[in-house]
N, C-alpha and C positions, 0 to 999 in steps of 0.2 A: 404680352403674347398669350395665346389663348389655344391650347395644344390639349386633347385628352391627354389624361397622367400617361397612358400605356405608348403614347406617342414621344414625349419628353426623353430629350436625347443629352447628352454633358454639352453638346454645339451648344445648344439652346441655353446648358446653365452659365456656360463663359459667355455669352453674349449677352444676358442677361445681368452678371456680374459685374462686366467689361474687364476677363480677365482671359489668358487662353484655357486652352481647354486643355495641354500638361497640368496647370492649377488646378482646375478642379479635377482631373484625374488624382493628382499626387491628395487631395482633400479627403478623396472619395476613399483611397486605401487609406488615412489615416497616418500618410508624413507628418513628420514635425519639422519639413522644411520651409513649410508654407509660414507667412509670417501671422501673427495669433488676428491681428486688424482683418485680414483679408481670408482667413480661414472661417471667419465670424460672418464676412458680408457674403461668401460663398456657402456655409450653409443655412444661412438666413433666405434667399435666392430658391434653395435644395426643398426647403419645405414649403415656401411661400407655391411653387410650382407644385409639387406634391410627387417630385422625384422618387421614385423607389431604386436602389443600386441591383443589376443584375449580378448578383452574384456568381452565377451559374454561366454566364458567357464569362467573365471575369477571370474564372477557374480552367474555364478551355483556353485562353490565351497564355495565363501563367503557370498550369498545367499544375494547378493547386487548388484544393478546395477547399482550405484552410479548416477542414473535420478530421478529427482526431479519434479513432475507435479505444475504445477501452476495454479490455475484457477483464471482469474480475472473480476471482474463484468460490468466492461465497460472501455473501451481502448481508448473509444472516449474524454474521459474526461481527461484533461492533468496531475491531480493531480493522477491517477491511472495509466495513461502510462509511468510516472515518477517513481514510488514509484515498479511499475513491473520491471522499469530497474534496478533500486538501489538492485532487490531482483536480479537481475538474475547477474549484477556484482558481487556482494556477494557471489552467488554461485557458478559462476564461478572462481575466488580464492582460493574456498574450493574444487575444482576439479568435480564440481559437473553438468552434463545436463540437460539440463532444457527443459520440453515440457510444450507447454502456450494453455491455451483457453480464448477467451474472449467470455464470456458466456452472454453479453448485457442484464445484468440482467434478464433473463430468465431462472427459477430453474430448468425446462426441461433441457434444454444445457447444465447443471452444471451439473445434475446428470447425463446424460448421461457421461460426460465428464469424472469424476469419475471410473464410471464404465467400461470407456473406459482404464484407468490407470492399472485396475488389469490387463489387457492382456500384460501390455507394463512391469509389474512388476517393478514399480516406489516404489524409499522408502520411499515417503511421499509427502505429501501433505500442498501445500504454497497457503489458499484459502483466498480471499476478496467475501466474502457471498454475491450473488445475494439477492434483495430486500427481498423479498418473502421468503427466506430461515429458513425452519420449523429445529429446534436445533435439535428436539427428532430422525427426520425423517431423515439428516445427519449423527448422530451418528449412527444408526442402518446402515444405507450404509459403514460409514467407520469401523465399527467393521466388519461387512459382509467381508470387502475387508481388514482385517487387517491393514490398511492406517495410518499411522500415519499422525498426520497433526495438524497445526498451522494457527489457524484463524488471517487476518493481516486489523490492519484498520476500521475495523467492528468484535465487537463480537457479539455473541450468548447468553445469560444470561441463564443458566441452562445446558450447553455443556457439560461442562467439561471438552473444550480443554482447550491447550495454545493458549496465545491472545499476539499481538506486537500489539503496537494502542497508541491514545492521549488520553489524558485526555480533550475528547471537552467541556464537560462544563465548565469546568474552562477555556478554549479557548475563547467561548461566552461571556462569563463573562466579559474576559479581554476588546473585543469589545462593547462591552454594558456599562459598567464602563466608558470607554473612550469618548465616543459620550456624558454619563452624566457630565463627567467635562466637556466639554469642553460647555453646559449649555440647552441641549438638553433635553425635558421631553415627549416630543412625540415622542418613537421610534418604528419602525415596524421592526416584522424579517419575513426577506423575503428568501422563498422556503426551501424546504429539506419534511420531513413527521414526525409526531410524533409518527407515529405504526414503523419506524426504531426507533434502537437502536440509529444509531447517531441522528438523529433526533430529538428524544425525550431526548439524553444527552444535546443537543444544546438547545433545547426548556427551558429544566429545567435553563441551564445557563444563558439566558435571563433572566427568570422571577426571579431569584435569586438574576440579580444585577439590577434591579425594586426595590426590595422590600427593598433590603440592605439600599435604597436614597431614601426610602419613597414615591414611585413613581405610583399610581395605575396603576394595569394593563387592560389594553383595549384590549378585546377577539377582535376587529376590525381588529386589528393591527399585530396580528400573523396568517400571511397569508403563508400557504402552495404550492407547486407546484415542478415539476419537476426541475434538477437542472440545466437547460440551458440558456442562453442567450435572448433568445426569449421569455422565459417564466417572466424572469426579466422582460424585455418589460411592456409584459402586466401586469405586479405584480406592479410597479409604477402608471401605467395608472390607474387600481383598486383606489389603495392608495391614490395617487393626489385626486380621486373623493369624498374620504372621506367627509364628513360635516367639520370634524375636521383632516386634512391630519397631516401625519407626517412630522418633519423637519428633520429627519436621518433615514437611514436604516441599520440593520445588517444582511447581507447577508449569506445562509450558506455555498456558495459557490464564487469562484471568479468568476464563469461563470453568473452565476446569477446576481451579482455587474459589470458587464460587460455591460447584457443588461438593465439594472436601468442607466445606466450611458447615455447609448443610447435613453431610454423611455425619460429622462429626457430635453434632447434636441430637444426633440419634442416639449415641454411644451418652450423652450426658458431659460432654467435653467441648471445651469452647478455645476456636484457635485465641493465640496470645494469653491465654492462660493455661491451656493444658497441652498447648500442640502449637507448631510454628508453622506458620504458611507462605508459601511467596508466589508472587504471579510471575504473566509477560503481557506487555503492551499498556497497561496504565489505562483503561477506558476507564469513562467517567464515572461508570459505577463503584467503582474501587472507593472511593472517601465517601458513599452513601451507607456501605456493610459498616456492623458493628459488631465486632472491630470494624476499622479499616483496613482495606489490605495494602499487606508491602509488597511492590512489583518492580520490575526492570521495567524504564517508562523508555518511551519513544516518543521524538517529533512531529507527527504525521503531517503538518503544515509544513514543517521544512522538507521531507520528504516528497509532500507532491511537489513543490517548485523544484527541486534536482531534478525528479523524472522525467517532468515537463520541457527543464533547461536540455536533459541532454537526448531528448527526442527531437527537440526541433533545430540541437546543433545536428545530430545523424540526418535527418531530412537535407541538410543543407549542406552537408559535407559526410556522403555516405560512404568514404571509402575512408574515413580517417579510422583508426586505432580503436578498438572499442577500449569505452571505459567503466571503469566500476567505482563506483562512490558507496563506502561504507563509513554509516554515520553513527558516532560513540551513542551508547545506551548510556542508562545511570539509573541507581536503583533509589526508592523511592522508601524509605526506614516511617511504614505506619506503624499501628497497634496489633498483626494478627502473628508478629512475632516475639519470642520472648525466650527467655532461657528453660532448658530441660528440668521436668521435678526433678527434685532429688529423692 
């Protein structure tokens, strides 16, 4: 048969196959009903003709466009630019396109982004909530836009969605526990926010395992700030000046344990010898510092196939129960901790 490509209809590929044209429908969405012999002689057929699949009428009949938006809060952070690619591996797997914005924590750019989705007719939504992000004020956009969507990392308390995430207090915990055996009772936790969700789950995990070892707690010592490098810096310098400084610090981030580690060598002090350090999230920079840092590590590969799983079970049964999957942390015992001089 001798048809221009833009002419080539699935008639033309079952007839050329000598198969119907259910078979090569069911080939085309990629069944595994088709038997492996005649899946082979039908796309053998598929390129000999120079078939191209219309996606786009494809999506108007099953009212799917098999694209999946993602919005994520900041890309500049390695534990988020990780944890984006473990989701878009994931979905790429499940046969799924993926459109990204990195909304740099700004709820402008997220909602716009959003709403930029319903034009592009996305079947849900893989979001990591910007700081600021009002639940009540979300939900009303994504009912507006019928969006199904899955909070990943960061939940909402009062949502209603589905949430994929750790359990950080018990993360904190583990850090804070750690630094007490090893005979520390001065510890500061350094950056993140207590008006965030994780912030204040991390905050609670602190003061929880304080109080488990009898430990008073010193409002001094739970210092706040942005989660960068820089900010570390100056959060040690602060601290150092205390009357009563701390001898460890639990970090809520590894960027922040990054720049503590740098403050500290200003001072002529090197964590694991004169100071104890711990992060959050395990990026791969952690075993390049020297020391190494000890951190509360996370999955981020397992992490994107949960989010993934339970977006496109919501997509598919949108009225069922929301769920929440929180996945155990575990800390990670390098070199930048050590016991208090004496």
């Amino acid at each position: 048969m001798n048809h221009p490509k833009s002419t080539i209809t699935i008639h033309d590929i079952a007839a050329a196959a000598e198969v119907s044209i259910s078979t090569v429908s069911l080939v085309l969405r990629d069944s595994p009903l088709v038997a492996k012999k005649t899946r082979e002689k039908i796309l053998a057929v598929i390129e000999n003709l120079g078939y191209v699949y219309n996606r786009s009428a494809a999506s108007m009949r099953s009212q799917r466009s098999g694209v999946i938006a993602m919005s994520i809060n900041d890309l500049a952070n390695p534990y988020f630019s990780g944890l984006t690619s473990s989701m878009e591996r994931a979905l790429n797997e499940l046969d799924r396109t993926v459109l990204l914005s990195d909304v740099r924590e700004d709820v402008v750019r997220q909602t716009r982004f959003i709403e930029k989705m319903r034009e592009h007719n996305v079947d849900g939504l893989l979001i990591c909530p910007a700081h600021a992000t009002d639940a009540k004020q979300l939900m009303t956009q994504l009912k507006r836009a019928n969006l199904p969507c899955v909070l990943v990392s960061r939940n909402l308390p009062g949502s209603g969605l589905d949430y994929a995430g750790y359990d950080h207090r018990a993360g904190m915990r583990l850090a804070v526990e750690h630094l007490i055996e090893l005979g520390h009772t001065r510890i500061a936790l350094l950056g993140g926010s207590r008006k965030t969700w994780v912030g204040g789950q991390r905050l609670e995990g602190y003061r929880q395992a304080l109080k488990k070892h009898g430990i008073k707690r010193d409002a001094t010592l739970e210092i706040e700030g942005p989660l960068n490098r820089s900010v570390g810096v100056n959060m040690i310098e602060h601290a150092l000046a205390l009357p009563n400084p701390p001898t460890a610090a639990a970090c809520a981030n590894d960027a922040i344990a990054f720049g503590v580690m740098l403050g500290l060598r200003r001072h002529g002090l090197e964590a694991g010898r004169d100071f104890s350090i711990t992060g959050n999230d395990d990026v791969a920079e952690c075993t390049l510092w020297e020391p190494a840092l000890t951190t509360v590590a996370s999955n981020v590969d397992l992490i994107g196939e949960r989010a993934a799983e339970l977006l496109l079970a919501r997509i598919d049964n949108p009225d069922q129960p929301a769920q929440h999957i929180n996945l155990p942390l575990h800390l990670v015992v390098r070199g930048s901790t050590c016991p208090p001089l004496k």
